[in-house]
N, C-alpha and C positions, 0 to 999 in steps of 0.2 A: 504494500500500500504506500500512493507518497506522501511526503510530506506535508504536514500542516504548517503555514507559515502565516504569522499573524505580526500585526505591530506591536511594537516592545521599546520599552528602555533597557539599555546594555546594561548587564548584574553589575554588584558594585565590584565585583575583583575586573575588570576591565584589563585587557595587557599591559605589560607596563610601558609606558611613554605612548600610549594611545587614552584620547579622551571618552566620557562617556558620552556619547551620541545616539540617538536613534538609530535599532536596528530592527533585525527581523528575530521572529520567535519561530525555533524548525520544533515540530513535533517527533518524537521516538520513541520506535515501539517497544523499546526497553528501556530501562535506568541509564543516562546517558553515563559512561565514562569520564574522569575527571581529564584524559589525554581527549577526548569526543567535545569536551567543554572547551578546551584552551583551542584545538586547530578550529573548529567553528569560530571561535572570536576573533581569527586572525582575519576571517571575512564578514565581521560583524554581524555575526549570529549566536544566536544565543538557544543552545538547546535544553528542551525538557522534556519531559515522559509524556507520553500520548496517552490519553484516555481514550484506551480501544473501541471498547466497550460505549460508549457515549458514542464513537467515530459510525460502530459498524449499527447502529441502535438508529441515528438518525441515517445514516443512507438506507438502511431500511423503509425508514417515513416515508424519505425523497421517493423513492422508487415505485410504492404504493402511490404518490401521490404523479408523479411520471406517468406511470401507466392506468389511472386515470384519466387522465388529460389527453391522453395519446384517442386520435379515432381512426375507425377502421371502417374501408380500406384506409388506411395511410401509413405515411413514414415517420416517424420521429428521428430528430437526429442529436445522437447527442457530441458536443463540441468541448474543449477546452484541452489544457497542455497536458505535456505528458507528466503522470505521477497526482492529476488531480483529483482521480476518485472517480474517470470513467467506467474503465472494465468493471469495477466493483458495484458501480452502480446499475451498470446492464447485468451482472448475476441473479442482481436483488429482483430487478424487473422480471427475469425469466421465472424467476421462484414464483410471481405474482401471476404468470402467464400459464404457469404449467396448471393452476388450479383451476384453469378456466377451459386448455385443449391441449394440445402439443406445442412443443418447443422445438425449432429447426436451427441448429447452430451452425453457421456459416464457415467451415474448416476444412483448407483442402485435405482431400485423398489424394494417396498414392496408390490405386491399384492399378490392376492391367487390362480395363474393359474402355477399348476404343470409344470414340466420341459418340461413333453414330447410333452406337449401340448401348446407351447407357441409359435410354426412356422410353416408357411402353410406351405404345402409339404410335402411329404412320411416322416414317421422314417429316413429314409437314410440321407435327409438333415436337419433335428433337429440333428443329431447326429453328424453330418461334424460341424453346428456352434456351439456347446455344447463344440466338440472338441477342437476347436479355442480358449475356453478357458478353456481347462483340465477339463472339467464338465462332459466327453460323459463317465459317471459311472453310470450302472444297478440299484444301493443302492439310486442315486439322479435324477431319472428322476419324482418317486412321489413327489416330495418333492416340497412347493411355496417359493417363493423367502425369503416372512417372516420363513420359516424357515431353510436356511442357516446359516452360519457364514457370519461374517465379511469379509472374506479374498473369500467363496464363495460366496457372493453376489455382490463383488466388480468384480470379475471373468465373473458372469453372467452380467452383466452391459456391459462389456464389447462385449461379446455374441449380447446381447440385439442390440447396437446401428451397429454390424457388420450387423446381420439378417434384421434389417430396412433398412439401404443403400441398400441392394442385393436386397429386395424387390423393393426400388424402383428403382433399373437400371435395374429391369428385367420386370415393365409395362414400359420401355422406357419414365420414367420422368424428367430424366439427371442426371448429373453428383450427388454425395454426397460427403459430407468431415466428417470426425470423427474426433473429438475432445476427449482426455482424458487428464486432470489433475491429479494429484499425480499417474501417473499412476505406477500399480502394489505397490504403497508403504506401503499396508495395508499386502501384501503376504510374508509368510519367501522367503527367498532369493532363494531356491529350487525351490519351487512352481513359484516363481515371474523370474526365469530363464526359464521352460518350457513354461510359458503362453506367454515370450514374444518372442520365436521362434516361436511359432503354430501362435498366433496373426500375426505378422506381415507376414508369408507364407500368412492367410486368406488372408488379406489387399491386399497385391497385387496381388492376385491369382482373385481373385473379380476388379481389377482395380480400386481401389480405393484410395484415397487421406487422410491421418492421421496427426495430429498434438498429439503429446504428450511433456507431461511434467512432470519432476520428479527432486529432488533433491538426488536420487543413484549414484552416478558415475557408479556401476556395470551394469545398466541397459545398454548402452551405448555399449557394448561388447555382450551383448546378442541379445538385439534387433538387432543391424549391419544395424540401420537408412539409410536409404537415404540421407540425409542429416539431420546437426547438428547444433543447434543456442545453444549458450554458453552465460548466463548472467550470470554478476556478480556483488556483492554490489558497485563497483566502478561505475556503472553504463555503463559498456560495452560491449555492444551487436556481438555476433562473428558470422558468417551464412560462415557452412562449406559445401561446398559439393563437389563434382571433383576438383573445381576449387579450386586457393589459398584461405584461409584464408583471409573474410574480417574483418573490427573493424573499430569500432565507436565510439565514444564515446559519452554519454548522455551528457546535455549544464550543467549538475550539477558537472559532474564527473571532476572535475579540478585540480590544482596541485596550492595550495598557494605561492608566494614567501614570 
């Protein structure tokens, strides 16, 4: 999990021949070290023990309240840097999804069943979810997952977890939620611009419900989410959608006097 980092005044042992100034407060998940104390101060941080338990207690909330707000068909996207409490807050979400139908988590395979042959149903619909993620190429339909790229098998994955929901809303076994993490962040910025218009047409063309997350701000403008949750290392959780702008803030995120 990353770090909590809130405003602080620097402790009184300060280094020596450095004043005390305004710094940052990094949370940790253990008793900080008194060598973890001194090299943090040398960049004017000042560490303390994290309250877990509070940390994983209110993403919990967020997440219930997240997936709320989220409508379906649609995408939510969730945004902010790395180490803010993304992924942990898309876990929380799927907890809250799975009580409702299935969860499809977004993670390539490596096996060895060629392209064209990886979806019940005519050519015609391997090619519509191929398409969904820029894959529906003549050159890539022999091909198995192991041999891909990176960026196309990150692609495929995506594919993967679209064609599993449609299957199952099409034996009428209810609702599906997709799940992707770092999404698109393995693609240049090109590629990771067309897959995430095709992607999110699929999503809701399928009626279906997504959660993503990425640290792109660019992704945001392409996608054109449904709604939008905004974390940040302060610890606060933003859930945008028609409605205003709400904000919260985590029990960590405080403002020292």
């Amino acid at each position: 999990m990353g770090a909590v980092v809130t405003q602080a005044l620097a402790p009184g042992g300060a280094p020596e021949g450095r004043e005390e100034i305004g710094c940052a407060e990094v949370g940790c998940s253990v008793a900080p070290s008194v060598r973890l104390r001194a090299m943090a101060a040398l960049f004017g941080l000042r560490v303390t023990k994290r309250r877990d338990d509070r940390w994983a207690r209110h993403l919990r909330t967020e997440a219930r309240r997240v997936w709320r707000a989220a409508r379906e068909p649609g995408v939510t996207l969730v945004v902010g840097p790395s180490g803010s409490g993304k992924s942990t807050l898309l876990r929380h979400v799927a907890r809250c999804a799975t009580r409702r139908g299935a969860v499809h988590w977004v993670r390539p395979r490596r096996d060895r069943t060629p392209l064209a042959d990886r979806y019940r149903g005519g050519p015609g619909r391997t090619l519509d979810v191929l398409a969904s993620a820029g894959l529906a190429e003549a050159r890539l339909l022999a091909r198995t997952p192991s041999e891909l790229s990176e960026g196309q098998a990150a692609r495929l994955a995506l594919a993967d977890a679209l064609a599993e929901a449609q299957a199952r809303a099409a034996r009428g076994r209810g609702p599906s939620t997709l799940i992707a993490d770092e999404f698109c962040s393995v693609l240049d910025r090109t590629t990771a611009r067309s897959v995430a218009v095709t992607w999110r047409r699929a999503v809701r063309r399928a009626g279906l419900r997504a959660f993503v997350a990425t640290a792109h701000d660019d992704v945001e403008a392409w996608l054109a989410p449904d709604g939008v949750v905004r974390v940040d290392l302060a610890g606060r959780v933003r859930v945008q959608r028609a409605s205003p702008i709400e904000s919260i803030v985590m029990p960590e995120a405080r403002v020292h006097a």
